[in-house]
KOLVEX-94434 format. One record per residue: residue number from 1; z, y, x of N, C-alpha, C in turn. Coordinates in Angstrom, 3 decimals. Layout:
N
nuba,n_z,n_y,n_x,ca_z,ca_y,ca_x,c_z,c_y,c_x
NUM,Z,Y,X,Z,Y,X,Z,Y,X .
...
//
This chain:
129
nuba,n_z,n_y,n_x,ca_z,ca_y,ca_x,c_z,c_y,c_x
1,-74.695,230.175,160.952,-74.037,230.090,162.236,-75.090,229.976,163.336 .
2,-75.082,231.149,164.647,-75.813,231.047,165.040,-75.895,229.364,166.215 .
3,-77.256,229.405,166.743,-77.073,227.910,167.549,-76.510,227.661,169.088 .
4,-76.153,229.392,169.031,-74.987,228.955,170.573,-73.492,229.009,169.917 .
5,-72.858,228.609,168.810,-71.828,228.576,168.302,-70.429,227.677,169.223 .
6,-70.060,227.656,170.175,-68.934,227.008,170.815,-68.001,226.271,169.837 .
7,-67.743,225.066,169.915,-66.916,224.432,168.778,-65.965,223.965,169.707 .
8,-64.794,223.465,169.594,-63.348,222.609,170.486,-63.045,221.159,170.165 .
9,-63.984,221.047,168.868,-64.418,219.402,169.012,-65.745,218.963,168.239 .
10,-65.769,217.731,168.672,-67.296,217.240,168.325,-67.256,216.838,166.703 .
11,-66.085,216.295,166.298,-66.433,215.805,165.126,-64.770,216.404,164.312 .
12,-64.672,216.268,163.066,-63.468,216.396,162.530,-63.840,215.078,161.718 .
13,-62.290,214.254,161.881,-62.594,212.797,161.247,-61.563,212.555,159.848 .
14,-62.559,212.985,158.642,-61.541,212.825,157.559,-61.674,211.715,156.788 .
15,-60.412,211.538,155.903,-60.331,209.858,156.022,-58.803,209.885,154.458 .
16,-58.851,208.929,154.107,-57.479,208.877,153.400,-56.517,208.627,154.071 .
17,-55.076,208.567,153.941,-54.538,208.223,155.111,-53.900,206.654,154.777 .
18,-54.102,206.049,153.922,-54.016,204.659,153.791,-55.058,204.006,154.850 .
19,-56.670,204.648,155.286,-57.376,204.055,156.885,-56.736,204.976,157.978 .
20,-56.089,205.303,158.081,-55.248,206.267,159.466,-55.804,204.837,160.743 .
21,-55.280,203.781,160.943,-55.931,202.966,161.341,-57.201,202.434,161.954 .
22,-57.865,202.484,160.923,-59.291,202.139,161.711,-59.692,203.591,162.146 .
23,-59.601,204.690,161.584,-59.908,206.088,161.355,-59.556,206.150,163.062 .
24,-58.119,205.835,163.707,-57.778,206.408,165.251,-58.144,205.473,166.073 .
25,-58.813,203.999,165.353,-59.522,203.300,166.309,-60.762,204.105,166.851 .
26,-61.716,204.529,165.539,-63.100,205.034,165.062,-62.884,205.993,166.618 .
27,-61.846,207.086,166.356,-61.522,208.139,166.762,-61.405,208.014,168.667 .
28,-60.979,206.526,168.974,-60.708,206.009,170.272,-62.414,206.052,171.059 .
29,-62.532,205.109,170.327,-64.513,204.883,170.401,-65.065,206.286,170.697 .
30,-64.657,206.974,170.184,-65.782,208.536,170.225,-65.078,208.883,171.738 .
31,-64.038,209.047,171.440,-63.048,209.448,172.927,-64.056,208.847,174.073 .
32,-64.367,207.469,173.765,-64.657,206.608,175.152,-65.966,206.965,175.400 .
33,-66.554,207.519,174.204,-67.960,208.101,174.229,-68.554,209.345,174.527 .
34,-67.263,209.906,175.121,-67.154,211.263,175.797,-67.279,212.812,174.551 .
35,-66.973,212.049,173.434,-67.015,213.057,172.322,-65.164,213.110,171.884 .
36,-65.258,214.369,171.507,-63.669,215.119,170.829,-63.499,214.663,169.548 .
37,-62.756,214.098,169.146,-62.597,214.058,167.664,-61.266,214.891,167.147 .
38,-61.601,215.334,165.689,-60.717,216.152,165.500,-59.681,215.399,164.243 .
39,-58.426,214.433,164.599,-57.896,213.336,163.661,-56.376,214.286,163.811 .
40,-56.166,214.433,161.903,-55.216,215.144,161.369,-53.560,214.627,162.141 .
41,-53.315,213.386,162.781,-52.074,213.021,163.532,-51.632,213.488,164.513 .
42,-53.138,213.746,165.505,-53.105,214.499,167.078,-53.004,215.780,166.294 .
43,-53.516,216.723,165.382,-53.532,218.277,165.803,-52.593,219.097,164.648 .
44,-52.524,218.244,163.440,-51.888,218.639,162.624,-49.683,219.039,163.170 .
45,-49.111,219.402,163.082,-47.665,219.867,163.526,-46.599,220.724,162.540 .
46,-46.825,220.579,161.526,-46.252,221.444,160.637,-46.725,222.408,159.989 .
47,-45.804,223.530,159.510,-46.670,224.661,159.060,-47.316,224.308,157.764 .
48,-48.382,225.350,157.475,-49.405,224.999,156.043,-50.363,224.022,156.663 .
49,-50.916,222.464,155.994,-51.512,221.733,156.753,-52.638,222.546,156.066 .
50,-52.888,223.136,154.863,-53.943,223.688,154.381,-54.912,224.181,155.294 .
51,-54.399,225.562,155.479,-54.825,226.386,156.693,-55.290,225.396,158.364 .
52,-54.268,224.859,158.251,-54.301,224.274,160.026,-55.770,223.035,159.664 .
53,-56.226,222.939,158.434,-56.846,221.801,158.234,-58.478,222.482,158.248 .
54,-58.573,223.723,157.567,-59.467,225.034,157.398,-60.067,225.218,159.375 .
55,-58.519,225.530,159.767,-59.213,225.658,161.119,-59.929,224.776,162.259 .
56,-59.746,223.634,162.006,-59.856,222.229,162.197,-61.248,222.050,162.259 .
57,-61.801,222.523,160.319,-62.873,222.309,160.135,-63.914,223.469,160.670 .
58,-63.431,224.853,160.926,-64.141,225.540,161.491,-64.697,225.271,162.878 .
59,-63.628,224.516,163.871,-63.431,224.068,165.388,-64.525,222.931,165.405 .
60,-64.321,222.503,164.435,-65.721,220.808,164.437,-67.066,221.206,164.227 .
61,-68.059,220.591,165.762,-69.315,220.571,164.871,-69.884,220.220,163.331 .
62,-69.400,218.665,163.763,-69.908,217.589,162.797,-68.098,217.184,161.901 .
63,-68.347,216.931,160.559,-67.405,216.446,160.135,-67.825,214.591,159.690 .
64,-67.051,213.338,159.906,-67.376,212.147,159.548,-66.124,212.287,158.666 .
65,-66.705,211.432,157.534,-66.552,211.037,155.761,-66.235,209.496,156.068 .
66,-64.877,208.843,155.939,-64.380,207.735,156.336,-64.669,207.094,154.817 .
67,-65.532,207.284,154.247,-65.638,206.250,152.603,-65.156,204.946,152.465 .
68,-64.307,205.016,151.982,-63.630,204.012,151.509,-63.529,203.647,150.167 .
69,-62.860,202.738,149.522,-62.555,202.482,147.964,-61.357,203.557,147.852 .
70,-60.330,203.547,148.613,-59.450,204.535,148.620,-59.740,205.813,148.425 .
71,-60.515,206.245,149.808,-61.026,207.458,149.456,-61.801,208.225,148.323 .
72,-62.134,207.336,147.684,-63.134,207.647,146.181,-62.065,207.609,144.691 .
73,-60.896,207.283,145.187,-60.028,206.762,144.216,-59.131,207.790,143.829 .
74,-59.004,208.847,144.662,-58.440,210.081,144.956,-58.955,211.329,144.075 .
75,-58.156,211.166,142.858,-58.560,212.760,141.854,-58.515,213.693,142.305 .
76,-57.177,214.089,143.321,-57.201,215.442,144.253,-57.088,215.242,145.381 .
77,-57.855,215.099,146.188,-57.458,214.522,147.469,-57.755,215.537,148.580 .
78,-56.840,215.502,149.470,-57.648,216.144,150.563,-58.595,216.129,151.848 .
79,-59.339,214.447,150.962,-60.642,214.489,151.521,-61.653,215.328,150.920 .
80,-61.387,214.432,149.795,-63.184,215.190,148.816,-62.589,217.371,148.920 .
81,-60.844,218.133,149.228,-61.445,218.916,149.816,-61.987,219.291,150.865 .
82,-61.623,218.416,151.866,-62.125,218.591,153.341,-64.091,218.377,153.358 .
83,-64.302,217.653,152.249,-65.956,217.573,152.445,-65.996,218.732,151.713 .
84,-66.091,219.161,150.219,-66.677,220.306,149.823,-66.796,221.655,151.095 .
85,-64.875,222.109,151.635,-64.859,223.163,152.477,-66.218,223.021,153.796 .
86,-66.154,222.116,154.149,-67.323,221.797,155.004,-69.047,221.770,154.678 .
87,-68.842,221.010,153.436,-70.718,221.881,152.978,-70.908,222.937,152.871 .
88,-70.008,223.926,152.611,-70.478,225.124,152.937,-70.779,225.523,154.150 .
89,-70.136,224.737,155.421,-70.618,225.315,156.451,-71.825,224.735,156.979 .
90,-72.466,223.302,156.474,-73.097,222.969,156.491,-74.687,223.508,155.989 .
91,-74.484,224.100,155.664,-75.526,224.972,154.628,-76.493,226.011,156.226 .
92,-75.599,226.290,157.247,-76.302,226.860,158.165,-77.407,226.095,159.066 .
93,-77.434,224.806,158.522,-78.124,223.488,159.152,-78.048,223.578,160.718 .
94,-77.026,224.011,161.659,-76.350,223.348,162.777,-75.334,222.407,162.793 .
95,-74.784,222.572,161.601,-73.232,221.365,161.356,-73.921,220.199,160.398 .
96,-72.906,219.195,160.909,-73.828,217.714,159.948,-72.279,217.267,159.043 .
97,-72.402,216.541,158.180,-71.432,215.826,157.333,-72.163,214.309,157.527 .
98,-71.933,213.116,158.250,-71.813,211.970,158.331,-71.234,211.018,157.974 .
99,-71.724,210.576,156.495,-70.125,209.595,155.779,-70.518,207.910,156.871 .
100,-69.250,207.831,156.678,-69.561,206.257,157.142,-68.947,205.228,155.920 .
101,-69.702,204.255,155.507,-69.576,203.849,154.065,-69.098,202.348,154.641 .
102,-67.759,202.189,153.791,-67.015,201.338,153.431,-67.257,200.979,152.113 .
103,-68.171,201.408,151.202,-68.465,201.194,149.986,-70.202,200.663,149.898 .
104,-70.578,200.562,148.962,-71.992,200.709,148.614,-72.607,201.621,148.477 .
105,-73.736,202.110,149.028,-74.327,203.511,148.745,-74.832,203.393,147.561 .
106,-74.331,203.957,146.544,-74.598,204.485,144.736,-74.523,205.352,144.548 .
107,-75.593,206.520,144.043,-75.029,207.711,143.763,-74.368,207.982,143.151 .
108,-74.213,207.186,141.507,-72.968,206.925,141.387,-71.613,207.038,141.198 .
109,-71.565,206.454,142.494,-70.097,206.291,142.919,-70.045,207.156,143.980 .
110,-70.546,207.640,144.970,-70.615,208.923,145.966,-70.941,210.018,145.673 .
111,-72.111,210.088,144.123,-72.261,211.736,144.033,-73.754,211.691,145.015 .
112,-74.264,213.165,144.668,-75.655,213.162,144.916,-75.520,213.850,146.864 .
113,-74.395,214.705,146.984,-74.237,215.117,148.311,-73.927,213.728,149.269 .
114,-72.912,213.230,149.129,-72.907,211.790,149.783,-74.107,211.285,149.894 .
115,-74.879,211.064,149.051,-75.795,209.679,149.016,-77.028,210.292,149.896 .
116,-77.579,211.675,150.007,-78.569,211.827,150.156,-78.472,212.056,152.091 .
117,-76.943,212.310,152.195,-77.059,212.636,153.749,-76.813,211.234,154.576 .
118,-77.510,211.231,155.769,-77.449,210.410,156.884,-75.729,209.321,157.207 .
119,-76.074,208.342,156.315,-74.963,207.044,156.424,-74.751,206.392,157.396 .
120,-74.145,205.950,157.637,-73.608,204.519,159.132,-73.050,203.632,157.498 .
121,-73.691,202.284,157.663,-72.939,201.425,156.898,-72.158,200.498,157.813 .
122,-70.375,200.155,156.973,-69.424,199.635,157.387,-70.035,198.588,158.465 .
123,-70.813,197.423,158.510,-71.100,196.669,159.359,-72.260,196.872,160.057 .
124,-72.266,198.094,160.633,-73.382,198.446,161.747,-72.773,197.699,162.862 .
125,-73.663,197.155,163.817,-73.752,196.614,165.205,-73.865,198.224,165.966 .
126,-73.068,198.633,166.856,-72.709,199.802,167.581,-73.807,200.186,168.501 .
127,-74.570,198.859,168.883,-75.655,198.341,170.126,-76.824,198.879,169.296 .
128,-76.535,198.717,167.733,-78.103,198.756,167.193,-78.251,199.650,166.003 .
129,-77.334,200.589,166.101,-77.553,201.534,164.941,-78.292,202.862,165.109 .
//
């Protein structure tokens, strides 16, 4: 993807929806921070969420990885597809995947793609991360 690529939001924020919660707090914060977030409640409306979720991820620079215990707990989920569909676009090294860990970083338990990219752990100070 080239590096004048126009995107319609800054981040796409995927998440289980048991954190929907902190996820549209997370999502408030970016708002106030003059960044777009792209959260499946505001844009999602019916239809195939498949597709509408595909385009979502095309529209986002950056996608954030809401890691949770939940989220890891999920055999088919449509987080872990919302991260795979997205490393591929990641692969052009203009788009980032940013988990923010509610868990322990283990590879583990995250897998070698999780662990190796750029984390926010759950109790970062906002002032000092």
């Amino acid at each position: 993807m080239p590096a004048t690529t126009e995107f319609d939001f800054d981040v796409f924020l995927s998440h289980a929806s048991e954190d929907e919660d902190e996820v549209r707090d997370f999502a408030r914060r970016l708002e106030a921070a003059g960044l777009r977030g792209w959260l499946d409640e505001e844009q999602l409306h019916g239809g195939d969420p498949e597709e509408a979720i595909v385009r979502g991820l095309e529209a986002s620079r950056h996608v954030v990885i809401w890691v949770t215990d939940t989220w890891q707990s999920r055999k088919k989920a449509w987080t872990r597809w919302e991260l795979e569909v997205f490393a591929e676009a990641e692969r052009s090294g203009e788009r980032r995947v940013v988990p923010v860990l509610h868990v322990p970083r283990d590879v583990r338990r995250l897998g070698p793609f999780l662990t190796r990219e750029i984390a926010v752990p759950e109790d970062c100070d906002p002032d000092g991360c």
